[in-house]
C-alpha positions as CSV (number, residue, x, y, z in Angstrom):
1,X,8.1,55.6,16.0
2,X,9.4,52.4,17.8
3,X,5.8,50.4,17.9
4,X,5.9,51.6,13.8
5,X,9.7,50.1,13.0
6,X,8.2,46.4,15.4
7,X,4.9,46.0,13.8
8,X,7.2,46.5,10.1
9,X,9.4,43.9,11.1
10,X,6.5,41.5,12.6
11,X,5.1,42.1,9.2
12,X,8.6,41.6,7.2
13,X,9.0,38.2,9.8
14,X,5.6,36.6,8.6
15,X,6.3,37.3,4.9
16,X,10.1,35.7,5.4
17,X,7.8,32.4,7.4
18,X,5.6,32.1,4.5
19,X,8.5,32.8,1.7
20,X,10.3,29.6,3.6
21,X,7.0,27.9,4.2
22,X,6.1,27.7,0.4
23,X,9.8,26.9,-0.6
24,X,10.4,24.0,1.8
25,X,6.8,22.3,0.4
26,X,7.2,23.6,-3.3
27,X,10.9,21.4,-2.8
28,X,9.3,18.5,-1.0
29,X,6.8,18.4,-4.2
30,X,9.3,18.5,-6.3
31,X,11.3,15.8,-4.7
32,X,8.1,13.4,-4.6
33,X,8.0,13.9,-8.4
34,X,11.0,13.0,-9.5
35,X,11.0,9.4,-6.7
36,X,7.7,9.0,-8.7
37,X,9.3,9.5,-11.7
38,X,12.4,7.1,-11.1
39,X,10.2,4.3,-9.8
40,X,8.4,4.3,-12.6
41,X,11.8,4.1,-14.8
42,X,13.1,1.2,-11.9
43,X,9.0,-0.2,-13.5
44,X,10.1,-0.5,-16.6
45,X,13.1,-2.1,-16.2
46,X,11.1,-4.6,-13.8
47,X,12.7,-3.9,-10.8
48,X,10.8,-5.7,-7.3
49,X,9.0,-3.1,-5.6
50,X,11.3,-3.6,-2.7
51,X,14.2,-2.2,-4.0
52,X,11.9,0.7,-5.9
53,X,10.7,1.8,-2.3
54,X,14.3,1.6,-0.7
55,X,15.6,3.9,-3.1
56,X,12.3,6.3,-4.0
57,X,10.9,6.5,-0.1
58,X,7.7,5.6,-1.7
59,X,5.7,3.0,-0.3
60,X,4.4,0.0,-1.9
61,X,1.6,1.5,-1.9
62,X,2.0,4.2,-4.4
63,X,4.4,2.3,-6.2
64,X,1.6,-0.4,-7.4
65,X,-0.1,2.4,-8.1
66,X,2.4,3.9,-10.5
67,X,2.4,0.2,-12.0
68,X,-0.2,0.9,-13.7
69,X,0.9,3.7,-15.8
70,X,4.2,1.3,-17.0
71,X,3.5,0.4,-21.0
């Protein structure tokens, strides 16, 4: 009865771990879209790429990147 209530909780742990496992990196996505969505506004209204990465955490590298969606 004991060993049945542990291995139900192991189980109940591992499904909480992945719940909070796919949360944390479905937020982390959605934070990476929305820097990538404000340096390409910051783009558009010509902003250097230096000041685009300090506030977007993006690095030049993906920011020339994302220059070359700007129209």
């Amino acid at each position: 009865m004991i060993q049945k209530a542990v291995i139900e909780m192991n189980l109940e742990l591992k499904l909480m771990e992945s719940y909070n496992d796919g949360l944390s990196k479905g937020i982390i996505k959605g934070e990476n879209a929305a820097n990538r969505r404000t340096a390409l506004r910051m783009l558009r209204a010509n902003e250097p790429v230096e000041k685009i990465a300090s506030y977007t955490n993006l690095t030049d590298e993906e920011i020339q990147d994302l220059s070359s969606q700007v129209k």
